[in-house]
Backbone as numpy.savetxt, mean C-alpha at the origin, in Angstrom:
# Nx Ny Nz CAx CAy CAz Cx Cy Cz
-11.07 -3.01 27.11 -9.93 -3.52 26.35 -10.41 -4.22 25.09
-9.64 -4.30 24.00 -9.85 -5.04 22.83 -10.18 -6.58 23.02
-10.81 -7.62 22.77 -10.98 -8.43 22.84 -9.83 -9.49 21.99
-9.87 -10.58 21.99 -8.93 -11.31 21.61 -9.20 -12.34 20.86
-8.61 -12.50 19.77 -9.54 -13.75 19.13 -8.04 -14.65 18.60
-8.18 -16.08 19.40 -7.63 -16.70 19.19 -7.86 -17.33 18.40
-6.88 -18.20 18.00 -6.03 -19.02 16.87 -7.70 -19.95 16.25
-8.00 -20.81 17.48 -8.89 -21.87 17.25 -10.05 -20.93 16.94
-10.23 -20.08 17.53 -11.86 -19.16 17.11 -12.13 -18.43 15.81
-10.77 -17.93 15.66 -10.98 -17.31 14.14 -10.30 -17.80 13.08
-9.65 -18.86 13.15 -8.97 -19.48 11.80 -9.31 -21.30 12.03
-10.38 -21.57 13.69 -10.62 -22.97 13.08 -9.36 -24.27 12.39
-9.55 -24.71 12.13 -8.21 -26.26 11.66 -7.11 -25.55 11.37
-6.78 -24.43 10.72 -5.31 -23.91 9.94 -4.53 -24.06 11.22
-3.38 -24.56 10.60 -2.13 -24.18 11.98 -1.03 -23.79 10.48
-0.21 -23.30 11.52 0.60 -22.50 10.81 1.85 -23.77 10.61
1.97 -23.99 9.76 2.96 -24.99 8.76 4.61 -24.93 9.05
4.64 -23.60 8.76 6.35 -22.68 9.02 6.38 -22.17 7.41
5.61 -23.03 6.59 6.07 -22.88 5.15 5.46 -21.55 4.35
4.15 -20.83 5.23 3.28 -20.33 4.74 3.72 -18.59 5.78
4.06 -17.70 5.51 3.76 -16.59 6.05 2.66 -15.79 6.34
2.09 -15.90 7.61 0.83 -15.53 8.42 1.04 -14.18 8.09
-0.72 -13.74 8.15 -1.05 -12.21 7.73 -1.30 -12.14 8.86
-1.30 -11.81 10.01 -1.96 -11.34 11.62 -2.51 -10.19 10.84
-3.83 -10.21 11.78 -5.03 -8.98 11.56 -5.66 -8.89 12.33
-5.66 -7.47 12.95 -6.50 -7.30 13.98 -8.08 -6.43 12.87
-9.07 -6.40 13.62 -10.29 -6.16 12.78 -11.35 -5.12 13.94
-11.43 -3.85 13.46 -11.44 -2.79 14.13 -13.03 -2.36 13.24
-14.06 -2.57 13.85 -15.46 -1.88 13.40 -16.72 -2.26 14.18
-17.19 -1.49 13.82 -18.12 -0.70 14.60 -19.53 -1.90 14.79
-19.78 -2.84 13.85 -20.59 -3.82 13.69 -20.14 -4.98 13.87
-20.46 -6.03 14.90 -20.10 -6.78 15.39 -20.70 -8.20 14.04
-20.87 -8.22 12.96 -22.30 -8.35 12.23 -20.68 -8.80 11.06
-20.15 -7.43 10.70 -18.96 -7.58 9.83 -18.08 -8.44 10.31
-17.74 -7.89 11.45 -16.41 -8.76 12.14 -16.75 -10.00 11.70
-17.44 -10.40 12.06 -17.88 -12.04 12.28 -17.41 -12.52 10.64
-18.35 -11.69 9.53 -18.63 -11.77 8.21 -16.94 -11.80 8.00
-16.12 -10.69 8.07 -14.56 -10.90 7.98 -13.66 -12.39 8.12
-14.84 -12.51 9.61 -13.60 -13.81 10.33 -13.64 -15.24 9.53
-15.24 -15.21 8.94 -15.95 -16.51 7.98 -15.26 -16.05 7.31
-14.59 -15.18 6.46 -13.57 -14.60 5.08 -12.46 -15.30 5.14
-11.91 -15.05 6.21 -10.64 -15.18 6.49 -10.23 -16.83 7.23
-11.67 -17.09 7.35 -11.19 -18.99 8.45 -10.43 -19.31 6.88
-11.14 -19.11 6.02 -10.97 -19.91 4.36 -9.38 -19.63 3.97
-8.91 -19.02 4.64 -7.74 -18.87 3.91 -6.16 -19.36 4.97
-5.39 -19.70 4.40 -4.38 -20.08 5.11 -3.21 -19.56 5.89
-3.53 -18.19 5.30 -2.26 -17.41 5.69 -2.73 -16.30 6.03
-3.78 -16.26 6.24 -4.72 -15.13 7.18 -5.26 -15.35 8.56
-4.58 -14.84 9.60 -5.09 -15.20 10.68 -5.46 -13.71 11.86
-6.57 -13.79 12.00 -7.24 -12.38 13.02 -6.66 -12.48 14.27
-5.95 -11.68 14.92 -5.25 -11.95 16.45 -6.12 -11.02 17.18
-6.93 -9.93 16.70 -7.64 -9.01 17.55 -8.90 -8.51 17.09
-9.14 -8.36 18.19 -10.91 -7.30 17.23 -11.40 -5.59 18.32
-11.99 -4.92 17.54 -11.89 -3.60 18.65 -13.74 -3.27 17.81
-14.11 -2.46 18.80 -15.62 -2.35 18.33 -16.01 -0.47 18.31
-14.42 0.00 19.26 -14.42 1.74 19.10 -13.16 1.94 19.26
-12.94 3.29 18.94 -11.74 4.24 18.79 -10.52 3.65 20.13
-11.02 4.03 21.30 -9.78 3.71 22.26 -9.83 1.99 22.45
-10.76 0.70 21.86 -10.40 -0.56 22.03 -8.89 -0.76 20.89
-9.66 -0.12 19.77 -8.60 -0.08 18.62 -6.85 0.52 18.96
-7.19 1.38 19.89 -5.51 1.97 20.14 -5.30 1.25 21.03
-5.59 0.32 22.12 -5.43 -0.78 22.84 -4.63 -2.05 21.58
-5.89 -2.04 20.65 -5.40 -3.34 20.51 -4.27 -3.36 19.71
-3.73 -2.29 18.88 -2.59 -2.04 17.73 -1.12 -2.06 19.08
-1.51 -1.35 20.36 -0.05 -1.40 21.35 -0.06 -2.90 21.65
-1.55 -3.55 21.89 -0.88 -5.42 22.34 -0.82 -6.61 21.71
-1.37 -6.41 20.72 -1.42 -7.60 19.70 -0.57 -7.24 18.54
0.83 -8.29 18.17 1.73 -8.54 17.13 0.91 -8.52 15.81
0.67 -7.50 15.53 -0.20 -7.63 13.91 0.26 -6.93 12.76
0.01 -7.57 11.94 0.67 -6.86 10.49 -0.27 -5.80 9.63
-1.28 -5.85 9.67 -2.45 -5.42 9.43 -3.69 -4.89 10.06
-3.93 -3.79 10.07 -5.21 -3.22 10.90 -6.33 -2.84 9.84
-7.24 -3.55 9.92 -8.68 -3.31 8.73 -9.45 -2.50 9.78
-9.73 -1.24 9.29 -9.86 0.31 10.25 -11.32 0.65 9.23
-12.87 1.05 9.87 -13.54 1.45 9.91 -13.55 2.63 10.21
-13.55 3.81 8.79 -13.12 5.11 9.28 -14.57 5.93 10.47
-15.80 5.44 10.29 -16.45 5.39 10.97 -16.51 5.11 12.55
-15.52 4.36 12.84 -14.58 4.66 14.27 -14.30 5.87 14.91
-14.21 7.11 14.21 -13.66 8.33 14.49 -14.16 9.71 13.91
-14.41 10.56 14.67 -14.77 11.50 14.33 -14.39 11.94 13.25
-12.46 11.88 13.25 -11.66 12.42 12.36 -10.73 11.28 11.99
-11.26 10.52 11.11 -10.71 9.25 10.67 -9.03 9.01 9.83
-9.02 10.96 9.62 -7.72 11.06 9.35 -6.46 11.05 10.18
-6.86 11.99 11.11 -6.38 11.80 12.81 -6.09 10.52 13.35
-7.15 9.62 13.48 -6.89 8.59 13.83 -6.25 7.49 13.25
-6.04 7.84 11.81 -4.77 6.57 11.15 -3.92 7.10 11.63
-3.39 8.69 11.76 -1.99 9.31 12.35 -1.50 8.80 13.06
-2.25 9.00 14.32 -2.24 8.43 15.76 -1.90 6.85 15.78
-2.89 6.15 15.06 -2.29 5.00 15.05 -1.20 4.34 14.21
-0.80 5.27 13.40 0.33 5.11 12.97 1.79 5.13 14.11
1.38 6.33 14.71 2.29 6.53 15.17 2.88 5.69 16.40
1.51 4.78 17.19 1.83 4.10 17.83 2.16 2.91 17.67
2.01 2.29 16.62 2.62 1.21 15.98 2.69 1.52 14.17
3.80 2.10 13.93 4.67 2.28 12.96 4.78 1.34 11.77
4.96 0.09 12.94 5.16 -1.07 11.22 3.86 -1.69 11.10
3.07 -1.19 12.00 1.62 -1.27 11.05 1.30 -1.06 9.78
0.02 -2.00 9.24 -0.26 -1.65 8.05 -1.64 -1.40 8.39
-2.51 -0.35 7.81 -3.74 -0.55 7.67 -4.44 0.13 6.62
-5.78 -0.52 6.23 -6.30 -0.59 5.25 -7.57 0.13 6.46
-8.26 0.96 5.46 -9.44 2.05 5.67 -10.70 1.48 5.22
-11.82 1.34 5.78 -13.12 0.45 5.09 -13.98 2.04 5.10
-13.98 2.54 4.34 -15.26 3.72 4.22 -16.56 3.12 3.67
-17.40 4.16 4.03 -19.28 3.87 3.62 -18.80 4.02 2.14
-18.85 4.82 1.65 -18.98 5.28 0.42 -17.30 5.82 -0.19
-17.56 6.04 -1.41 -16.24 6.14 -2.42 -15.93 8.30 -1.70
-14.97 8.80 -1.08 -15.53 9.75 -1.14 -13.76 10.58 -1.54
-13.62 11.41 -2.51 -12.23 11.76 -2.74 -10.62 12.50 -1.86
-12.52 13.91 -1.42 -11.15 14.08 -0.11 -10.46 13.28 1.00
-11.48 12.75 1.35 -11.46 11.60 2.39 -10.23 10.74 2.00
-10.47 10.00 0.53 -9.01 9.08 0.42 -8.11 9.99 0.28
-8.18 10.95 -0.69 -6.66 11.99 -0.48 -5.92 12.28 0.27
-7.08 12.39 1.65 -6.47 12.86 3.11 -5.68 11.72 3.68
-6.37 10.86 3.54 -5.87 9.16 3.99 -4.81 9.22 4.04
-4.78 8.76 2.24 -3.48 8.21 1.45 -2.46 8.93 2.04
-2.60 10.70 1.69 -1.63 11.35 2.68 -0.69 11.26 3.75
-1.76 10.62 4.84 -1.44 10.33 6.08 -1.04 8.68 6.18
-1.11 8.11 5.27 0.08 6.68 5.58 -1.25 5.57 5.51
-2.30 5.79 5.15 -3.23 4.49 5.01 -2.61 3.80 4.13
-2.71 2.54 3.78 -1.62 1.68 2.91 -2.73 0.79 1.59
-4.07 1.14 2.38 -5.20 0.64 1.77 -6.40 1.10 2.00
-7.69 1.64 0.61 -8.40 2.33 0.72 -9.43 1.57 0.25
-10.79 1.09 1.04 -11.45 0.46 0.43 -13.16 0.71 0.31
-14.36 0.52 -0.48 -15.47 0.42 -0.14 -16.25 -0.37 0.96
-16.73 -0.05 1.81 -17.47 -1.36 2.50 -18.24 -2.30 1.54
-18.57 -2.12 0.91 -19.35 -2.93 -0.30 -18.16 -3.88 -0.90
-16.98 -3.83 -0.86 -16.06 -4.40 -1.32 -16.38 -6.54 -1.44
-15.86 -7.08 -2.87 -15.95 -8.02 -2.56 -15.18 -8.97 -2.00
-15.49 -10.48 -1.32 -14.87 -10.90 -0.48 -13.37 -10.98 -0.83
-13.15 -11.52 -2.28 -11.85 -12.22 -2.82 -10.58 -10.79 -2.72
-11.74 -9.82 -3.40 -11.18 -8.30 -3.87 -10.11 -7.68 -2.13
-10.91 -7.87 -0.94 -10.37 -7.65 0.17 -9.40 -8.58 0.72
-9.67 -10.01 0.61 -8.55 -11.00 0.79 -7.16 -10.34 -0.28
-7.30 -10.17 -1.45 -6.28 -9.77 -2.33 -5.64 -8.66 -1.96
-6.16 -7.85 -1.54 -6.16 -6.34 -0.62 -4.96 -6.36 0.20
-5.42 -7.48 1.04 -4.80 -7.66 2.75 -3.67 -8.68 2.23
-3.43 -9.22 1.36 -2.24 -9.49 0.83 -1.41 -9.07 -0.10
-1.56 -8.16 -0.70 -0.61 -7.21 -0.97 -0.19 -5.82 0.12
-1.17 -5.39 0.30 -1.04 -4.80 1.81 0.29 -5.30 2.72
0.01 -6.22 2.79 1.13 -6.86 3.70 2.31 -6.81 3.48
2.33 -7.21 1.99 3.85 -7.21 1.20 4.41 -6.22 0.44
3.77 -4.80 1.48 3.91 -3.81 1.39 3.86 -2.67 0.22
2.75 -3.52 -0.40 2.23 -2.72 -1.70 1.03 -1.73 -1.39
0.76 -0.64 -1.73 -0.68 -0.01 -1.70 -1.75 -0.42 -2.97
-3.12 -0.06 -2.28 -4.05 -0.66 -2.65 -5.16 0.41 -2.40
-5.73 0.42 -4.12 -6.62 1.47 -4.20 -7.51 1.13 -5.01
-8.55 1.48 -5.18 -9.67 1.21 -6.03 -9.39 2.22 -7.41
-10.60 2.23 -8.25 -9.75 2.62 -9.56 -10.32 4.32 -9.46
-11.45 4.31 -8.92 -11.59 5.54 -8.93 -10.68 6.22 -7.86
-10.22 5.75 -7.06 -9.26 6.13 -5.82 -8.02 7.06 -6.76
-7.31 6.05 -7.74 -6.32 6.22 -8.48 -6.55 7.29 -9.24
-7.72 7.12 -10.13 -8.00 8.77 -10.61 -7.59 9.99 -9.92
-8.17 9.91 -8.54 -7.86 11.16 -7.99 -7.24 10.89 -7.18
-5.95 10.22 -7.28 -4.59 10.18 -6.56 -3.76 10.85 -7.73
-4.07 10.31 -9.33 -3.40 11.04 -10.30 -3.39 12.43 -10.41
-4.86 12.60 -10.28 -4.95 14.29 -10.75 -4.52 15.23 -9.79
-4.65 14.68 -8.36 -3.90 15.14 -7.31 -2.56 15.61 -7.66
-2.13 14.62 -7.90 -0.45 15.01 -8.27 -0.17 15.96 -9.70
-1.22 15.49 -10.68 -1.29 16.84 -11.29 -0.87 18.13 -11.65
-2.35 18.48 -10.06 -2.64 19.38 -9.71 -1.60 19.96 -9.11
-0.74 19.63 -8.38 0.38 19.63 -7.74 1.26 19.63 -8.72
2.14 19.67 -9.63 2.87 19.62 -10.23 2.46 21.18 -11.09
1.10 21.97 -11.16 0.72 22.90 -12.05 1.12 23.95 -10.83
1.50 24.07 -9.57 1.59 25.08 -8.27 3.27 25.47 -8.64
3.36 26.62 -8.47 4.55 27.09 -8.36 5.70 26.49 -7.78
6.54 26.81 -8.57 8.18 25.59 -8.22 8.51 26.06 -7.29
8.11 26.87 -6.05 8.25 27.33 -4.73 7.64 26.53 -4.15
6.48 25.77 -4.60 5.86 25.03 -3.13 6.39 24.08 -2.60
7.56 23.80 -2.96 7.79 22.30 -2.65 9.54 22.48 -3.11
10.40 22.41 -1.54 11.66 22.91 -1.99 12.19 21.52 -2.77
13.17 21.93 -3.69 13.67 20.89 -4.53 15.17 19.94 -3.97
15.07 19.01 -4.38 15.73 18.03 -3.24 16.86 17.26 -4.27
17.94 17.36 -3.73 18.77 16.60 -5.01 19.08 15.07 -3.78
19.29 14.28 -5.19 19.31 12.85 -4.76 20.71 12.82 -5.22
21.11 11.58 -4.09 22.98 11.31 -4.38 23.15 10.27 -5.69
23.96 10.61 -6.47 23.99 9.38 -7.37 23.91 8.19 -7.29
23.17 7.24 -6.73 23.50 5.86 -6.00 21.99 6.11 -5.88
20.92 6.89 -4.67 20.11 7.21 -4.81 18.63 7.45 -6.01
19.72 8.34 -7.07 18.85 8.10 -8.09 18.90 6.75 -8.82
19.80 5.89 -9.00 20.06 4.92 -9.72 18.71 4.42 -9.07
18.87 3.94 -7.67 17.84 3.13 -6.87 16.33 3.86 -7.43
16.19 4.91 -7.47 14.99 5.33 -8.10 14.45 5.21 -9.52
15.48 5.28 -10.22 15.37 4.93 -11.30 14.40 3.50 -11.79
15.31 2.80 -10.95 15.06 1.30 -10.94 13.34 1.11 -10.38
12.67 1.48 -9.46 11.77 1.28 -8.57 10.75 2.23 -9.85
10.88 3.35 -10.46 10.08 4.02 -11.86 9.70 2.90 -12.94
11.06 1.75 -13.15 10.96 1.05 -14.28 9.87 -0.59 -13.21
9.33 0.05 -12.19 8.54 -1.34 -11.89 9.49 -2.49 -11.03
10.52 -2.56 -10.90 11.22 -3.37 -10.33 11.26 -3.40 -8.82
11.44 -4.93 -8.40 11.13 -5.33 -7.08 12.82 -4.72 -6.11
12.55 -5.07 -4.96 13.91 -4.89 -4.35 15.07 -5.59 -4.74
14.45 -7.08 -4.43 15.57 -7.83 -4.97 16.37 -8.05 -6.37
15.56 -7.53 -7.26 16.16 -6.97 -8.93 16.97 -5.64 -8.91
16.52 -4.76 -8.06 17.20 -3.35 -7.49 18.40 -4.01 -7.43
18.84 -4.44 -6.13 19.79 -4.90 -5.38 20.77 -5.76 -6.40
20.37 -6.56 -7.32 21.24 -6.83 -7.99 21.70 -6.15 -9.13
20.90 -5.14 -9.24 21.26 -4.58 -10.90 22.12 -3.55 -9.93
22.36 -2.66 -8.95 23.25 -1.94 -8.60 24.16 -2.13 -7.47
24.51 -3.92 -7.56 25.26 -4.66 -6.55 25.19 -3.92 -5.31
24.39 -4.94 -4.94 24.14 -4.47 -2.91 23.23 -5.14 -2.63
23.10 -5.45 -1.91 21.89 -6.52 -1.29 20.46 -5.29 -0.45
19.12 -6.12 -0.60 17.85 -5.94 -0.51 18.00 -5.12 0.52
18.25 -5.07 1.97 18.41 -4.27 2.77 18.68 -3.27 2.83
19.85 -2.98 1.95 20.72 -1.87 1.67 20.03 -1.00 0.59
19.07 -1.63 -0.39 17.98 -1.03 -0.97 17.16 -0.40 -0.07
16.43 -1.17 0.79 15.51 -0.80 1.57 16.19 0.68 2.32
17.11 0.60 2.72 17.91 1.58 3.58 17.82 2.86 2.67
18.42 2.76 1.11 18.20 3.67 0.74 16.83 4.69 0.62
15.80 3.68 0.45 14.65 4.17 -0.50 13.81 4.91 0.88
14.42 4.15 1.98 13.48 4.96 3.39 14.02 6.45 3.56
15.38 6.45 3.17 16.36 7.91 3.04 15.61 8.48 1.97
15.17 8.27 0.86 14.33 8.76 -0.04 13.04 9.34 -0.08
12.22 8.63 0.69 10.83 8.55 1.02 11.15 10.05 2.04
12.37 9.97 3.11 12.25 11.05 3.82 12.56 12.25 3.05
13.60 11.91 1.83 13.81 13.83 1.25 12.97 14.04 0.74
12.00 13.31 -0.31 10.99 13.94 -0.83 9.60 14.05 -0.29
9.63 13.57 0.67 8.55 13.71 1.75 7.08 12.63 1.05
7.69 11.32 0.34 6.55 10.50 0.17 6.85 9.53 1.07
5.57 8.46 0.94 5.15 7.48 1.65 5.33 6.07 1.63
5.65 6.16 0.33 5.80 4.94 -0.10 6.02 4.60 -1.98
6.36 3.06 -2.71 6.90 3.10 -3.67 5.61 4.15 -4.78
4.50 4.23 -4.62 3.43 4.59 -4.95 3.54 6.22 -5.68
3.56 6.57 -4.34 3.83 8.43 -4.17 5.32 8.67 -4.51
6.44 7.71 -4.15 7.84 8.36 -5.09 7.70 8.00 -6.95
6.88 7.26 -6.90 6.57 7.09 -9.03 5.85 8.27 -9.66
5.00 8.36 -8.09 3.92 9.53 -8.60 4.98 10.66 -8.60
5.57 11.04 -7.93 6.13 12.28 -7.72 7.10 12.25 -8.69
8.32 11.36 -9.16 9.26 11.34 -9.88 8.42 11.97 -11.24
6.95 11.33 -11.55 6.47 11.57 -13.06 6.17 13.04 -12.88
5.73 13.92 -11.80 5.55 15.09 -11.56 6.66 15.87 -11.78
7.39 15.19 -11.20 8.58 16.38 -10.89 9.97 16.02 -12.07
10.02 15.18 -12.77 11.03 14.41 -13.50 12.04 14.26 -12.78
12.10 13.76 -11.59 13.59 13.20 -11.14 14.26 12.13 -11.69
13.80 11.28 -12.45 14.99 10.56 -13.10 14.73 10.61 -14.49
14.30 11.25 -14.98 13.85 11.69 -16.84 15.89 11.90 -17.01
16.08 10.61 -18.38 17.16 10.22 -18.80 18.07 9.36 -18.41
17.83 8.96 -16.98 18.42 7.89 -16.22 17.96 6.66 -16.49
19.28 5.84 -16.69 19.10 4.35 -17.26 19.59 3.28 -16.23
18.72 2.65 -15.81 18.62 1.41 -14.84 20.00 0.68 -14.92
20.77 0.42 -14.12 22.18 -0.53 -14.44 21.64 -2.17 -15.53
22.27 -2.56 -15.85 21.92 -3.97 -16.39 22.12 -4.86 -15.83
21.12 -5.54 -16.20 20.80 -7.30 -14.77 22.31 -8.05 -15.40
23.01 -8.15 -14.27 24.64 -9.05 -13.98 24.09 -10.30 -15.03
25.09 -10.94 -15.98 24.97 -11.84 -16.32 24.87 -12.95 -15.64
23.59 -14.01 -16.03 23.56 -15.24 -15.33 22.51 -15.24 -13.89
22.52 -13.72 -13.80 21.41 -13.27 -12.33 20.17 -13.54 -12.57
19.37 -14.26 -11.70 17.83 -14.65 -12.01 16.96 -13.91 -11.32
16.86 -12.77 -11.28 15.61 -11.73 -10.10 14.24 -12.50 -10.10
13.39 -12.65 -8.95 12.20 -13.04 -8.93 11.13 -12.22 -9.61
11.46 -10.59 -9.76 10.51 -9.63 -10.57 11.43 -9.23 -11.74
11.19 -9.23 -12.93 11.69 -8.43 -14.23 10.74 -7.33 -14.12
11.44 -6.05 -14.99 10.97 -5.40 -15.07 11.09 -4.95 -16.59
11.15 -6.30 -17.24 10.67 -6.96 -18.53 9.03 -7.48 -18.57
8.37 -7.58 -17.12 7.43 -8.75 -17.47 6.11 -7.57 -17.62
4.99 -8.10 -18.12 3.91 -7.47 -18.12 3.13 -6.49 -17.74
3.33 -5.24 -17.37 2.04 -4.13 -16.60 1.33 -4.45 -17.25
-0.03 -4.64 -15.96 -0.98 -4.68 -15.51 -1.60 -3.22 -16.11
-2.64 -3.39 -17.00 -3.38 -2.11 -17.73 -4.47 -1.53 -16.54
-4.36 -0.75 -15.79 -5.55 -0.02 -15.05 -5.54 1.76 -15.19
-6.89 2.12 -14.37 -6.86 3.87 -14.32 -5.47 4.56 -14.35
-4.34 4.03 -13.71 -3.66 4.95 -13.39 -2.43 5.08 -14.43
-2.21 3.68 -15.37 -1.84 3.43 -16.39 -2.38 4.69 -17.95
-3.36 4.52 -17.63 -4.15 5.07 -19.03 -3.84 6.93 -18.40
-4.26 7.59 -17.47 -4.05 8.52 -16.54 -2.36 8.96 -16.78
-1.58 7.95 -16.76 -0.07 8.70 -16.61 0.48 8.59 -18.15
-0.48 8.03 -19.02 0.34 7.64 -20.76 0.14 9.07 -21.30
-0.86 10.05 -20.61 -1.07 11.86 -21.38 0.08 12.35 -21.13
1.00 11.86 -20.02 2.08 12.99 -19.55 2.85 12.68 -20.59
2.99 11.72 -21.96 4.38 11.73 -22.60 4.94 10.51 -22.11
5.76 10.27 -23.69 6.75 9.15 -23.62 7.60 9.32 -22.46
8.30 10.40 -22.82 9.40 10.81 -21.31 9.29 10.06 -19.69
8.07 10.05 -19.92 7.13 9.45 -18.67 6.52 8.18 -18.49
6.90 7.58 -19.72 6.42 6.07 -19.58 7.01 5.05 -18.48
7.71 5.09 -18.45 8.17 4.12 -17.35 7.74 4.35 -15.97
7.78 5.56 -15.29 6.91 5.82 -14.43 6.11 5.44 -14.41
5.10 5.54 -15.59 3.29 5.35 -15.49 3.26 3.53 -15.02
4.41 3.15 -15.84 4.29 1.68 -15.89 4.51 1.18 -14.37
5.60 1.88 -13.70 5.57 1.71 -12.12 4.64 1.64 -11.34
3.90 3.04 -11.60 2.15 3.33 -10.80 1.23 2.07 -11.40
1.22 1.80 -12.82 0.56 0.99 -13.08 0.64 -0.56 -12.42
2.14 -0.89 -11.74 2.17 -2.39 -11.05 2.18 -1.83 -10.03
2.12 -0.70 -9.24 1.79 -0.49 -7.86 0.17 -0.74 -6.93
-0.35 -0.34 -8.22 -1.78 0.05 -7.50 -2.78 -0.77 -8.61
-3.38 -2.40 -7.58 -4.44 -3.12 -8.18 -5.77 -2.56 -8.35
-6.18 -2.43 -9.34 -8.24 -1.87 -10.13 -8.88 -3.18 -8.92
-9.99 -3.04 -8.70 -10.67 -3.44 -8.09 -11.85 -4.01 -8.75
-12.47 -5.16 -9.02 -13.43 -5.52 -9.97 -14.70 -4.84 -9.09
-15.92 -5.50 -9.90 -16.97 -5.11 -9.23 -18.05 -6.68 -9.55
-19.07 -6.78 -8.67 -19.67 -7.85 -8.88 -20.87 -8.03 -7.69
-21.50 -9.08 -7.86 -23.10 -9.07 -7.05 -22.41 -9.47 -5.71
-21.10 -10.25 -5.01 -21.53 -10.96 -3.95 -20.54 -9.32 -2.81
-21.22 -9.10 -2.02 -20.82 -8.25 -1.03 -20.47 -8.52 0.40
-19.89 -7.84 1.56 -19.30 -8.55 2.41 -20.79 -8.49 3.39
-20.62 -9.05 4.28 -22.28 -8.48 5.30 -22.33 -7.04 6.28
């Protein structure tokens, strides 16, 4: 069975406040050497707390069915077929999140991933802060890719967009639908959604999961990517923020310049707002001397 790492063993003095929203993480690899190195990562922080640890393939599907966790940091090295096994564990706990630790940068490998619902793709070499930042956006249900990751998540889609308008049957969205898409292209959070096309966050959420299923993506990531592929909302204009309404995200405020930014500005103006979406979806990853153990 998975082992268990309580409150006092892996997070030490933190208690949970009420004020602070806990990251639960279970920590799934193969070196007992990392784990440890992870758990010293994570005592430091306040809103990170490890509820599990697994050291192979069947401790890990143990520990995702018994431990309440938001996050699974997955050593694709666990598994023969490391693609298989995010499936699988997807499938057995669903509102899982997990993030992939590979040896090396390798393309098919993340392609296949990303594909299959990894939410986060990372180097083992990764640095400490870079993975804390990771596992918190992760959480708050953003994806997370390195920059070369993004490259060939772009050209992927591409590539895909150059295949015959047969491969991929074409899907019409209900008017209400596209609006909501529209909105999520121009970078905007749920709760700015929700008010610019009166309805509350939920009812966003409701839609965009109906969305994710017609066009067969994964998440806000792959519907920006795909909309810039396929132009599903090319000419559609975002409703206007209600007078006097204060959203916590504008989608006035700043993108973030990375790979996937510079990558989506060739497709054309037409396409800018998209790019700008992908561009606040998916954080560049620095690089630097201190590494994890």
């Amino acid at each position: 069975m998975a082992s268990t790492v309580s409150v006092g063993e892996s997070q030490g003095v933190h208690e949970d406040s009420g004020s602070t929203q806990l990251i639960r993480v279970i920590l799934a690899d193969t070196q007992a050497i990392f784990r440890a190195g992870l758990r010293k990562i994570f005592a430091l922080e306040d809103d990170i707390r490890v509820v599990g640890q697994a050291e192979t393939l069947p401790q890990t599907q143990s520990a995702v069915t018994k431990f309440s966790a938001d996050v699974l940091i997955f050593e694709s090295a666990l598994a023969p077929n490391p693609v298989e096994a995010v499936t699988e564990l997807l499938r057995q706990a669903p509102q899982l999140k997990i993030v992939v630790v590979t040896p090396a940068s390798d393309e098919q490998l993340t392609l296949d991933l990303f594909r299959r619902g990894a939410h986060g793709i990372l180097s083992r070499e990764v640095e400490p802060e870079v993975l804390v930042d990771c596992l918190r956006k992760v959480a708050a249900g953003e994806p997370w890719l390195e920059n070369q990751a993004v490259h060939w998540v772009m050209e992927a889609f591409r590539g895909h967009n150059l295949r015959p308008s047969g491969a991929r049957p074409k899907v019409q969205l209900t008017p209400k639908e596209t609006l909501i898409v529209s909105c999520v292209t121009q970078g905007m959070k749920n709760k700015e959604i929700a008010l610019r096309v009166g309805t509350t966050e939920q009812v966003v959420k409701n839609y965009l999961r109906k969305v994710y299923d017609k066009l067969g993506v994964a998440d806000r990531l792959e519907l920006a990517l795909y909309c810039l592929s396929h132009h599903v909302v090319d000419g559609v204009k975002p409703p206007p923020m209600p007078e006097g309404a204060s959203p916590a995200v504008s989608a006035s405020s700043p993108v973030p310049t990375n790979g996937a930014a510079a990558a989506s500005a060739s497709a054309g103006s037409a396409t800018s707002s998209t790019a700008s979406a992908v561009s606040s979806s998916v954080r560049p990853s620095p690089t630097g001397p201190d590494k994890l153990p």
